[in-house]
N, C-alpha and C positions, 0 to 999 in steps of 0.2 A: 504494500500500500504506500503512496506515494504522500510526501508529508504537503499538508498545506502552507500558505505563505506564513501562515501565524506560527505555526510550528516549526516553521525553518529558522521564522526572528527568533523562538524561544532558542536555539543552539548556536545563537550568533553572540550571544555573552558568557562572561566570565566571573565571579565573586573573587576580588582578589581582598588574600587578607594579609597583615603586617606585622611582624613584630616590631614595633620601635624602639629608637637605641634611648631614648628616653625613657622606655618605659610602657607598658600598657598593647592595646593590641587596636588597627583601623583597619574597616573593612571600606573598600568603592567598589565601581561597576570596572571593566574591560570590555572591549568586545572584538573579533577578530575583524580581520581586516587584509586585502590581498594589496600588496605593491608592486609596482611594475608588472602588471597579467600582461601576457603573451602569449594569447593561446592558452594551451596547457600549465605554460613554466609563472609563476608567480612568487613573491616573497612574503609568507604570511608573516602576519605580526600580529599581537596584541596593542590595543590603543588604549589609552585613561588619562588621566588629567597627570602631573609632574608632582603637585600637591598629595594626591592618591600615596605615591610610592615615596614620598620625600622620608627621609630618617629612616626607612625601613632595615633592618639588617637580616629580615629572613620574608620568607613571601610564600605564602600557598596557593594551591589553586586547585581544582578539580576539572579534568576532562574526561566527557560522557566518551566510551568504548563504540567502537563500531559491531555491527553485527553480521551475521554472512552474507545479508543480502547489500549491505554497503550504507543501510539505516544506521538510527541511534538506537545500542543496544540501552534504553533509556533505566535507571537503576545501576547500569553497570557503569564506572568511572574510575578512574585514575587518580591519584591524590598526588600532586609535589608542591614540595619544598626546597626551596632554593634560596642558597647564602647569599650576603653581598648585594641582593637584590636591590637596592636603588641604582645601585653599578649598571645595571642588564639592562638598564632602558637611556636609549635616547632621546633626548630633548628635541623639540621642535626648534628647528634653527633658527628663530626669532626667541627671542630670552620669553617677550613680554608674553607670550602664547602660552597659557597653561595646558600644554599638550605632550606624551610621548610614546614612544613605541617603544615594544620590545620583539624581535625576532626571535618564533619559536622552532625553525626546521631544525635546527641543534637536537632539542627534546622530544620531537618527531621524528626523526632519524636516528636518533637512539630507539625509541619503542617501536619502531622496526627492527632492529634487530631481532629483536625477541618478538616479534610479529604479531605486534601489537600495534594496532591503528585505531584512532580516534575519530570521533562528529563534531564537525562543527559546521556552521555556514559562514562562510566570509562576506560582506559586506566589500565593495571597491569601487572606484572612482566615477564608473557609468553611473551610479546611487547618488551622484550628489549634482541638485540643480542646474542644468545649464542656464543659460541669459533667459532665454527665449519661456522657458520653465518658469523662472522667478516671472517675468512680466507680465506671464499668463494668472499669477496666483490675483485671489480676489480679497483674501483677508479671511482672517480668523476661521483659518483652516483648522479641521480637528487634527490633532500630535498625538503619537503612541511612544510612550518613553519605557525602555525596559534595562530591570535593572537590580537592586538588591538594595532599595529598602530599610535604613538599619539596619544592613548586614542580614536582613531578614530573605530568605529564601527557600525552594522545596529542597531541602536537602536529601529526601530519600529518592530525589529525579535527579537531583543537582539540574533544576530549571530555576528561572530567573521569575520575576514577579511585572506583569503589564501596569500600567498606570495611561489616563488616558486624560488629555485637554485642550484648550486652545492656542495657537497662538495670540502674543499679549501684545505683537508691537508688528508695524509694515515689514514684514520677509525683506523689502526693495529697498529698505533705507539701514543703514548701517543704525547701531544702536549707539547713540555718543560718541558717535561718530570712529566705533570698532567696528571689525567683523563679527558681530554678536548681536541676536536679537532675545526678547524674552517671550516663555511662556508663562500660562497661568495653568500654574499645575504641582500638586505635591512635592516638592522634593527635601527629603533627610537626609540626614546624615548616612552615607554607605552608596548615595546613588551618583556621589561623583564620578565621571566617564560615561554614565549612562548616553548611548544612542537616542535621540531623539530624530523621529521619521516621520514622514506621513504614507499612510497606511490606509490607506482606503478602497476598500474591494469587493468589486461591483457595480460603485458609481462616485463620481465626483464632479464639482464643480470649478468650473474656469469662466473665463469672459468671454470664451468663446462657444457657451452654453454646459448643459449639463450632458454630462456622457456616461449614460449607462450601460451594464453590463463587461463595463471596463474598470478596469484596476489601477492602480497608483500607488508605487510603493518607492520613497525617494530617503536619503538619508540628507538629515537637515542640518545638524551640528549635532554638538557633544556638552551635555552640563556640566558644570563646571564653579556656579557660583548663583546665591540669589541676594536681594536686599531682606534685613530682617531688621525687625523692631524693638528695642529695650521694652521694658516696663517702665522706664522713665519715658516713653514715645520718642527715643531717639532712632533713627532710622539710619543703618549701616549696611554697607554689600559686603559681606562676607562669602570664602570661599565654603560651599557644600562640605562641610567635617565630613571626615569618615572616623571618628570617635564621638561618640555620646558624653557629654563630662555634666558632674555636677560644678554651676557655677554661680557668684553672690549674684551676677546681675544679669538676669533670664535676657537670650537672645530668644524672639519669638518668630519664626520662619510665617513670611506674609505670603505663602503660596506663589510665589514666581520665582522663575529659574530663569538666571543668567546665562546663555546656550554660546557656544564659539561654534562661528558658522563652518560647514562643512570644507569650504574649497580650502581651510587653514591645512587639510589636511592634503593637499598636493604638494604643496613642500616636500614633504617625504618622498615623493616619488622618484627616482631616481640613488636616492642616500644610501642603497645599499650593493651600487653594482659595484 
């Protein structure tokens, strides 16, 4: 049985969790990602935010097993653990960009050895807006964010958790004038990297009428950061924690997520021939 669009986003992320060198444990979202595709030959990676992995000195992660017929044997997974891990990822070539990658054929081609292969869906560069895409959008398209939640996820699937909302701001105008627009929609602590897409299947709307029966499924950017509100009503953009802390003066998350838009993610392209 052949998996639907929704079930293929469920195995296009990752719960990455952290020990840090400070102390304590952070979980964010990952999610895979092909670079330079060529046909058949691509460089996959893991993507999350640089925040996500910052001070980490160990990093886990789980990947669901493949099964005979080339599905997800879904329950079955993989567990590592990996040293040194803030090391293993690179930075987005622009400092200010909270973005990075980590190349995982290394740990792929190890569990071949022992012939063992894994599920995932990659997500790549066709997924993110052309001109002509952005100009057509109408506004306040509905977003499907997938991700982990506080660290929250189906651990006995090792699948990820949907959230669903609008965009907050015009797709067409840079947000303060970054490559970053906002939505309005849940986001905690654990879902920084979360993929943010639009996902819509069956029918959607443009200015060039409604078209059904057809699908639409694009990758939009990646969270990264929302504003949130003291209890004193002070209003600050903080980066999406991936630790939960007790603290004297309540940060209170106003439901919008600060998103870096997808094409940040071309830079990479090339960075690993």
């Amino acid at each position: 049985m052949s998996l639907s669009p929704a079930e293929q986003l469920a195995h296009s992320t990752v719960r990455i969790e952290c020990d840090l060198i400070g102390g304590g444990i952070g979980t964010g979202t990952g999610f895979f990602y092909s670079l330079d595709r060529n046909g058949d030959q691509h460089v996959p990676v893991i993507v999350t935010n640089k925040h996500v992995i910052a001070g980490a000195s160990k990093g886990r992660f789980l990947l669901t097993l493949q099964d005979e017929s080339g599905g997800p044997a879904v329950g079955s997974f993989r567990a590592f653990e990996l040293d040194s891990f803030e090391r293993r990822w690179v930075p987005h070539p622009d400092a200010s960009i909270d973005l990075c990658v980590m190349p995982i054929a290394p740990l792929l081609q190890d569990a071949e050895r022992t012939n063992t292969k894994f599920f995932f869906a990659t997500l790549d560069k066709t997924l993110i807006l052309s001109a002509s895409d952005i100009e057509d959008m109408v506004g306040l398209e509905n977003i499907t964010m997938v991700g982990y939640p506080n660290g929250l996820w189906d651990s006995s699937n090792n699948l990820p958790i949907f959230r669903r909302g609008v965009l907050a701001t015009d797709y067409k105008r840079d947000w303060n004038g970054k490559k970053e627009f906002l939505i309005d929609a849940a986001c905690f602590p654990g879902s920084s990297g979360s993929p943010v897409m639009l996902f819509e299947i069956g029918s959607y709307q443009t200015r060039k009428g409604n078209f059904m029966g057809t699908s639409r499924i694009k990758l939009l950017g990646v969270l990264y950061a929302g504003p949130q509100h003291t209890v004193e009503g002070e209003i600050r953009v903080v980066l999406v924690p991936t630790q939960q802390k007790a603290v004297s003066v309540a940060g209170i998350p106003n439901n919008l997520g600060i998103i870096i838009k997808a094409e940040q993610l071309l830079a990479f392209e090339g960075i690993f021939r």
